[in-house]
C-alpha positions as CSV (number, residue, x, y, z in Angstrom):
1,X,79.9,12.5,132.4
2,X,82.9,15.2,132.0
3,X,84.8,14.7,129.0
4,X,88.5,16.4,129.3
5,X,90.7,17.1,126.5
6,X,94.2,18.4,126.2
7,X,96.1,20.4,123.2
8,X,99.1,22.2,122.7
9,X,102.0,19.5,122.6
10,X,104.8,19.2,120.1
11,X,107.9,19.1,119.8
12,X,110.6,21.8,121.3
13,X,114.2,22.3,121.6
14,X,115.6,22.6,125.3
15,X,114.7,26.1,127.0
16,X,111.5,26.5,124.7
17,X,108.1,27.5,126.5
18,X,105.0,25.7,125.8
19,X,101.7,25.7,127.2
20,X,99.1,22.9,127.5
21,X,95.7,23.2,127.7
22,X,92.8,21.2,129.3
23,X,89.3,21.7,128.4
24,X,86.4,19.8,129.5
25,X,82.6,19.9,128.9
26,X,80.0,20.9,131.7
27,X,79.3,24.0,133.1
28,X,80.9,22.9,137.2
29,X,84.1,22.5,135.7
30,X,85.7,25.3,137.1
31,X,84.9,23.9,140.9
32,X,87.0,20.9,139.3
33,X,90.2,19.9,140.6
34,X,92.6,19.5,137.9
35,X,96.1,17.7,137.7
36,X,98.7,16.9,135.4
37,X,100.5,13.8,135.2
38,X,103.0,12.6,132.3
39,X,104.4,9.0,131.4
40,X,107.7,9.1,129.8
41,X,108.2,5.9,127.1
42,X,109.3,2.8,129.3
43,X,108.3,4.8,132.9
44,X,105.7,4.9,135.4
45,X,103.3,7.9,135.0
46,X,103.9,10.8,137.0
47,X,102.6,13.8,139.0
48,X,103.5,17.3,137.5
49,X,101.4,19.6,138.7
50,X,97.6,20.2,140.4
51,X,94.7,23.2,140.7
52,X,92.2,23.2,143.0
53,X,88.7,24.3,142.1
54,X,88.7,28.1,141.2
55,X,92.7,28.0,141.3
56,X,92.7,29.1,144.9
57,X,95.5,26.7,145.8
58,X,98.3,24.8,143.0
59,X,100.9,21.8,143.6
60,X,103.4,21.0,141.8
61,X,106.3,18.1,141.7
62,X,109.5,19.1,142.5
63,X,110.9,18.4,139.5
64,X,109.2,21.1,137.6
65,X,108.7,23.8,140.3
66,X,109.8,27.3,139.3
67,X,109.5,26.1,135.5
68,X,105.9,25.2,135.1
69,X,102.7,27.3,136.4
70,X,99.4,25.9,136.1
71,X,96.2,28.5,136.2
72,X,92.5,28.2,135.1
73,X,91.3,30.1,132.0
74,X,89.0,32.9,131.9
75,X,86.5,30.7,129.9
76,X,86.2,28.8,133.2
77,X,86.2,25.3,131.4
78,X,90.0,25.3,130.7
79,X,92.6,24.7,132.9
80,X,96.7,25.6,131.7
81,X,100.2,24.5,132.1
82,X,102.8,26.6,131.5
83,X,106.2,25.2,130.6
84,X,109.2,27.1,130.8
85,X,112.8,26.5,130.6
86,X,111.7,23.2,128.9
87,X,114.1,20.0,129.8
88,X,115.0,17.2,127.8
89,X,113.6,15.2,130.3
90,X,110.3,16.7,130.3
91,X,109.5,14.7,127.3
92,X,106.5,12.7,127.8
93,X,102.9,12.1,127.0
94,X,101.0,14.7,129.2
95,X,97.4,13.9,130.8
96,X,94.9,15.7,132.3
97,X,92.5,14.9,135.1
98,X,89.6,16.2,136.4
99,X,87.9,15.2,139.6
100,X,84.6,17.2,141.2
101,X,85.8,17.8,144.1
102,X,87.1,21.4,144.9
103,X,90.1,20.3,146.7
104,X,91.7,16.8,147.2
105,X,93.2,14.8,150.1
106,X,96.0,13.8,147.8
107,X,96.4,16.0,144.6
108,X,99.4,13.8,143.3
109,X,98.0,10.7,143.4
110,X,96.1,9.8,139.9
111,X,93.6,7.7,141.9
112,X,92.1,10.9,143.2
113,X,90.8,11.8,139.9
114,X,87.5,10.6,138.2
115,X,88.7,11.9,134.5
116,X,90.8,11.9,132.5
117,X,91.8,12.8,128.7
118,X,94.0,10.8,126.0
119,X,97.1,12.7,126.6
120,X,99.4,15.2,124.4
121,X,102.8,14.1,123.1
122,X,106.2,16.8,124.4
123,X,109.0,16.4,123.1
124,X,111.8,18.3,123.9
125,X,115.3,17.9,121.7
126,X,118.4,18.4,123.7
């Protein structure tokens, strides 16, 4: 069993940075495939961004591409999202998942993913 756990919400003002972190117990993780997805208040949770195992490839929604990066820690157990040029509608609860596959089929869909954590509230004031 893999637990995953993410830090580093809060709340920003439009065009702030902020980076998320996942970590997760067990010593494969970084062979994990890890994706983000967020869920706005009254909308359907969404994709934002993917690794594959050992960060050789990343995805990422349209919606944030060019403004968030996301890269695996030298810890190996941690996986990052950068968030720049930070969008009143990036305002969400953020989740990570975790699968042990090294790459998926379909890295934006949330099926795909055996893990997940309990999410980290950003907000981002306009």
């Amino acid at each position: 069993q893999v637990e995953v756990v993410e830090s580093g919400g809060g709340l920003v003002q439009a065009g702030d940075s902020l980076r998320l972190s996942c970590a997760a117990s067990g010593r494969s993780f970084s062979r994990y495939a890890v994706g983000w997805f967020r869920q706005a208040p009254g909308k359907e949770r969404e994709f934002v961004a993917a690794i594959s195992g050992r960060g050789t490839s990343t995805y990422y929604a349209d919606s944030v591409k060019g403004r968030f990066t996301s890269s695996r820690g030298n810890a190996k157990n941690t996986v990052y999202l950068q968030m720049n040029s930070l969008k009143f509608t990036d305002t969400a609860v953020y989740y990570c998942a975790a699968d042990p596959r090294w790459i998926l089929g379909q890295p934006s869909e949330a099926a795909e993913y055996d893990y997940w954590g309990r999410g980290t509230q950003v907000t981002v004031s306009s």
